[in-house]
N, C-alpha and C positions, 0 to 999 in steps of 0.2 A: 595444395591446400595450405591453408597456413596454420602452423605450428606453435605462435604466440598464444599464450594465454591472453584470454580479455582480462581488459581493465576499464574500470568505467573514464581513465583517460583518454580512451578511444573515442571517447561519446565528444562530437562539437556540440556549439549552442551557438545561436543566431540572435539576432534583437528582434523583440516581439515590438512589430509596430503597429502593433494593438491595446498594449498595456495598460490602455487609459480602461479596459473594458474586462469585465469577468465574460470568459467563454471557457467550452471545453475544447479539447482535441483528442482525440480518437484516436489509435493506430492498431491493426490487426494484423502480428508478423506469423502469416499462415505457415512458415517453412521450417520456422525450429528444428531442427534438430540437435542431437547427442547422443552419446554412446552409455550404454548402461551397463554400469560398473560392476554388479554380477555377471552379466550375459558376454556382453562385449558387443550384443546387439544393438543395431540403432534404433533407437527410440525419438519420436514424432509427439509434437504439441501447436501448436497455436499461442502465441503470446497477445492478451487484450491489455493496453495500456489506456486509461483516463485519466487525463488531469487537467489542472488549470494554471494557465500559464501566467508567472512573474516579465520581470523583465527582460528573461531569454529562454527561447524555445528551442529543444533538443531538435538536431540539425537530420532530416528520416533519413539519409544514407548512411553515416557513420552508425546511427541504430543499429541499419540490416547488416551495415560489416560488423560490427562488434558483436551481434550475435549470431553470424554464421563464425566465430571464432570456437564457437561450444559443439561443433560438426567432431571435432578430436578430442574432447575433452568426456571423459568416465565422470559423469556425474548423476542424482538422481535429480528431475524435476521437484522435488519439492525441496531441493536447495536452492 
C-alpha cells in the first residue's frame, strides 16, 4: 500500500481538444475508501465529480491513484 500522503500534485491534466465547446464530464469513483479516525474502521463512499472543462481535463487514472492514497489515511468524509 502506499503510504504517501495525497496531494493534489498527484492529479495530471491533459489538453481538452474540445475546448472550443461547453460540455460536462462525469466521473463516479465507486471504491473510496478510508479509515475512520475514531473507529480505525474502514469506511466506504462513492465519490460523483461534475464539471466543465477549460483548457485541460483532469487525467482518470492519476484521479483513481491519488485517491486510493486516502485507503491509510484516519480521516472523516466530510473533510
Amino acid at each position: 500500500m502506499n503510504k504517501t500522503e495525497p496531494s493534489y500534485k498527484d492529479l495530471e491534466v491533459v489538453k481538452n481538444d474540445y475546448d472550443d465547446r461547453d460540455y460536462e464530464i462525469t466521473i463516479s469513483i465507486p471504491e473510496f475508501n478510508a479509515v475512520c479516525p475514531r473507529t480505525g474502521l474502514p469506511d466506504f463512499a462513492t465519490i460523483k465529480i461534475i464539471y466543465v472543462p477549460g483548457k485541460k481535463i483532469v487525467e482518470l487514472k492519476s484521479l483513481k491513484l491519488y485517491v486510493t492514497k486516502y485507503r491509510t489515511i484516519g480521516i472523516f468524509h466530510e473533510h
